[in-house]
N, C-alpha and C positions, 0 to 999 in steps of 0.2 A: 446464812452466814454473812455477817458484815465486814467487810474490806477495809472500810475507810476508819480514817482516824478520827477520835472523838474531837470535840469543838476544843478541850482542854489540852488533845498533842498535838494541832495543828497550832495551837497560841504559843505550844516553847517552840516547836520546832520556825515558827514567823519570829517570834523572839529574839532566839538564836542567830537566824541568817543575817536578822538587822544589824544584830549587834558585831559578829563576825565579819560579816561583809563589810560593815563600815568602820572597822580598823585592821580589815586586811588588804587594802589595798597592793597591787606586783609592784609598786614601786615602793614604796614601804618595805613588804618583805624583801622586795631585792638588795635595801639598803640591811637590813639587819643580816641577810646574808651574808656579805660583802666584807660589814665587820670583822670577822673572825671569832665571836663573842655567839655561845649556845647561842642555837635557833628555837628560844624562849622567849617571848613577847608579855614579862608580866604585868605590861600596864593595862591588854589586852584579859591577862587570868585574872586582874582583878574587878574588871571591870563584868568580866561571867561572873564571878564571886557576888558582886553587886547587886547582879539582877538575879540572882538567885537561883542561879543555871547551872552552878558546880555542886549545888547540895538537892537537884531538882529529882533525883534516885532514893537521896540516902535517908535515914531515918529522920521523924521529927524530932526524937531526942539527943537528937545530935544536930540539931537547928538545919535539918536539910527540909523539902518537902514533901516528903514519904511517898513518892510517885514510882514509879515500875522501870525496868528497861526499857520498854519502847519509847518512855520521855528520852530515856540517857542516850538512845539511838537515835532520837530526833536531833539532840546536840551534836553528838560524834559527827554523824551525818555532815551539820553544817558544816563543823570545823574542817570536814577533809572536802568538801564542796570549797572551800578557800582558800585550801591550802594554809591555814591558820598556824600558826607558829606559838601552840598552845595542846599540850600534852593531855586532852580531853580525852583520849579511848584509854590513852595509859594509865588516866585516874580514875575515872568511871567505868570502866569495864575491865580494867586488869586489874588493878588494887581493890575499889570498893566495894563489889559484891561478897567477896571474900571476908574483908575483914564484919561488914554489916550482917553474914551469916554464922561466921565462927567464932568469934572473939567476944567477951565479956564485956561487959554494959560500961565500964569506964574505960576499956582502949578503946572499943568504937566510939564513943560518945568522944573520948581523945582526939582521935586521928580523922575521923570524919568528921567530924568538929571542927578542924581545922583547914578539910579542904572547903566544906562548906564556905567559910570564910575567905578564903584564897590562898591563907599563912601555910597548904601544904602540895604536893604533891605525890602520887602515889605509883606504883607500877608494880607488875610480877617479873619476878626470871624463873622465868622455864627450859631454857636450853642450854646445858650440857652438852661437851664438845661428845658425848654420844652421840645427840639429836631426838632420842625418842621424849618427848614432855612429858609425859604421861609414866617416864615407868626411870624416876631418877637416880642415877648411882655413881656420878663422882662427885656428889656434893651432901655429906652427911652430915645427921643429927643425932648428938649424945643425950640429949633430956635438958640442954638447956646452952649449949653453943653449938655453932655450923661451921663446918669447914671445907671446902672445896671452890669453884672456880663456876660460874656462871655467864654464858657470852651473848650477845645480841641481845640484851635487855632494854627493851622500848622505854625513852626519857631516863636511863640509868645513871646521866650525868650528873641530872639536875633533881632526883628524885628524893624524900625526905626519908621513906621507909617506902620497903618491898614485900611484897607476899615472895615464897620461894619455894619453891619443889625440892623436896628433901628425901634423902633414904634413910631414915630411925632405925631404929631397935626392931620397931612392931610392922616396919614394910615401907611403904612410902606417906610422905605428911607434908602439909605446910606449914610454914611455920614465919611468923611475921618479926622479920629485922627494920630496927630504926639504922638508917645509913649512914647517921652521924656515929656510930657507935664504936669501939674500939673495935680492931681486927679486921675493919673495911677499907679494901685497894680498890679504887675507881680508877678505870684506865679507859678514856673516850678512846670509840670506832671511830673511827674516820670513814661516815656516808658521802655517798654521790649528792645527798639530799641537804644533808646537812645538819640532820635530827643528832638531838643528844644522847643518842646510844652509848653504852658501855658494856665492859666487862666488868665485872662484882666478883673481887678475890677475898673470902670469906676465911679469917684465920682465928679459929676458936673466940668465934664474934659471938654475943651475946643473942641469943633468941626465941621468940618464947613459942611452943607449939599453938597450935591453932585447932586441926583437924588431920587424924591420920584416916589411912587406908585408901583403895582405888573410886571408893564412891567418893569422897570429898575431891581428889583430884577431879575427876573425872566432872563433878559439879561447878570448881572454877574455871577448869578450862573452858565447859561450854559456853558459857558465860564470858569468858577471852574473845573466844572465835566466834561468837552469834554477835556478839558488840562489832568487832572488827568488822564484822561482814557490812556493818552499816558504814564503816569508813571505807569499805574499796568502791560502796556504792555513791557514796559522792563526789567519789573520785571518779570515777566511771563517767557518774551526769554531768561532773563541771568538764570531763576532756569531750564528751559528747557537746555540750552547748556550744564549747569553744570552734567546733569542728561543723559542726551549723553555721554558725555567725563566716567564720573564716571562707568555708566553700560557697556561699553567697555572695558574698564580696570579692572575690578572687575572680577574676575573669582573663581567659585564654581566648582570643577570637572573639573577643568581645562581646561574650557570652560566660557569665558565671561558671564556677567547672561544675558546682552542684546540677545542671542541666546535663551535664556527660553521664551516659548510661551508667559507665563502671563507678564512676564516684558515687553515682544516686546510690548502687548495690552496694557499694561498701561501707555507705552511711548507713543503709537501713540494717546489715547486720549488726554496726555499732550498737542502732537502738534496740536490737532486739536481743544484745549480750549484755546490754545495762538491763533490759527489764528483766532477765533471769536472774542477775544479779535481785534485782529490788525484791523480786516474787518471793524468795528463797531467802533472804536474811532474815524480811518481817515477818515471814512464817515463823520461822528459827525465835525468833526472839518473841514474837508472840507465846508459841507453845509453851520455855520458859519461863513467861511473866503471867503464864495462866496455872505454872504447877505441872504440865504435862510433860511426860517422858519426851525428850529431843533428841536423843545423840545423833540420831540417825537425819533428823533433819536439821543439826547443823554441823555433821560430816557435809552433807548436801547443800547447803547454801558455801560452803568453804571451797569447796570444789568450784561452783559455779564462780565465788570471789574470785581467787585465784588463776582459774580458764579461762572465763567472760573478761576479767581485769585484762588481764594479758592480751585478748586479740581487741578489746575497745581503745589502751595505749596505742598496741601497733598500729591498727588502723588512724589513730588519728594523728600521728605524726606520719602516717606515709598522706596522707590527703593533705597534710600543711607543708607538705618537703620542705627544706631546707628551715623553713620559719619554726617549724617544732623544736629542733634541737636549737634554738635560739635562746640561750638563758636571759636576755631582756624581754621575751616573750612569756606568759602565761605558764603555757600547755607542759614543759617540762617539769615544771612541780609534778605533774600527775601522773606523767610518765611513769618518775622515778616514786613516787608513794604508791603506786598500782604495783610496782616488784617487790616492794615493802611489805605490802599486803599479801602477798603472790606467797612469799616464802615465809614471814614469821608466821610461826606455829605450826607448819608444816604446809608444804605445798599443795599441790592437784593431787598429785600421787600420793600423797598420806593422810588427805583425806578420801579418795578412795577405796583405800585398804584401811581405813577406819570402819567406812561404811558397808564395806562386806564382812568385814569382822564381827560388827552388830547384827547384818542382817545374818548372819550365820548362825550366829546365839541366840536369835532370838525364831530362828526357822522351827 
């Protein structure tokens, strides 16, 4: 079995950082933060748009370059490696696979079409103030409008159209809303981060089905959360590099603290809850882009996102004390997008009572 990536997803994912990394600079983002104006950087989306980075999944009939998920995880990857102020998992892993598996050859060729291009952006809402994703019932569909209320929706600000988890007639469905359309109440979350999150109050809005039943759910979620899983991982790697460079440099007795016993152990667990992290996405997302049943391993890589995210943040602002919680500092971008990742779509605990739910059914 081969590990590595071919010559072709090492070129988007070298691609990517270049481009990402050289208009993301912290003081840049800190400036658009600062603003008061969504944390959307489109001169940044068109500039992925350009090089060909925002259609690098999607079909070629739809002007993208007919490549797989683990290109679009190469991207993701960068962008949460930068902390990028550019809505890449919410279009390429929540909206796109969805509409490029379900929908008829003129709305994909439509709307993928258009992010290829950069003129769109994309997202799903999945949670209902229930919380279960997977199994939705305050937000229903008659055969052709939606009604009900949608909260914590990643880029719902600024999004053009959403996938949505719906309760039908015939059980649960998606069903693909344009956001400009009538009956749509956008009401921004107010993040620690900054992200354009909303809530989507859906009043007999206009929407067309897509795919019903729990296999089609059950197909874009994994797809949600195996995507995601590659954005908690670059979040992970960039608070882990930060947190190298930092405890080298930082000297107590004039002596580095990376030299101190306990700092060395609690760097080296960091590296060893990013590489759980890394092992268990690209698994997850591999299986997916080869056809293979996953749920079960990416209940498992979600968990690790979520767990591993959670003690590589901690650890790396308790090793930078007081300079972590520094918002003219780096490292709290990743903090707070490691909790982001932690909780949407369900946390440690719901993905593993996912995952013995599967392994149950399938004993």
């Amino acid at each position: 079995m081969d590990f590595n990536f071919s010559e072709e997803q090492l070129a988007v994912s070298d691609l990517a950082t270049q481009i990402i990394g050289d208009k993301s600079d912290p003081a840049v983002l800190r400036e658009l933060e600062k603003s008061g104006d969504d944390r959307f950087d489109r001169g940044l989306w068109a500039a992925l748009a350009d090089a060909g980075l925002l259609g690098i999944s999607l079909p070629e009939s739809a002007g993208g370059a007919g490549l797989g998920l683990i290109e679009a995880g190469c991207v993701i990857r960068a962008a949460a490696y930068h902390a990028a102020a550019v809505p890449v998992w919410e279009t390429l892993g929540l909206g796109a696979p969805a509409i490029a598996e379900f929908a008829d050859e003129a709305t994909k060729n439509d709307w993928l079409g258009k992010v290829a291009s950069g003129d769109a952006v994309l997202t799903a809402a999945w949670h209902d103030e229930l919380g279960d994703p997977l199994d939705p019932q305050l937000v229903t569909f008659d055969g052709s409008t939606v009604t009900g209320v949608k909260v914590c929706v990643p880029a719902g600000n600024v999004a053009d159209a959403a996938v949505v988890s719906v309760k039908g007639a015939n059980g649960p469905a998606l069903v693909l809303v344009d956001l400009s359309a009538s009956g749509v109440t956008r009401t921004a979350e107010t993040t620690t981060a900054g992200t354009p999150e909303a809530s989507l109050e859906f009043s007999s809005t206009p929407a067309t089905l897509r795919a019903e039943g729990d296999e089609a759910l059950t197909w874009a979620f994994d797809r949600a959360v195996a995507t995601q899983c590659t954005a908690a991982l670059g979040t992970a790697e960039a608070a882990l590099a930060l947190t190298a460079e930092y405890t080298k440099e930082r000297k107590q007795f004039d002596v580095p603290i990376a030299t101190f016993q306990a700092v060395g152990h609690r760097a080296a667990d960091t590296f060893i809850d990013t590489q759980t992290i890394r092992l268990t996405a690209w698994h997850a997302l591999w299986r997916l882009s080869t056809g293979l049943s996953a749920t079960e391993e990416v209940a498992t890589a979600k968990y690790w996102a979520a767990y591993s995210g959670h003690r590589v943040s901690l650890a790396s602002a308790h090793l930078h004390g007081g300079v972590g919680v520094d918002r003219d500092y780096p490292l709290h971008r990743h903090f707070i997008a490691a909790k982001q990742h932690e909780l949407q779509l369900g946390g440690a605990t719901q993905a593993l009572l996912r995952l013995g739910r599967e392994i149950a059914a399938n004993a």
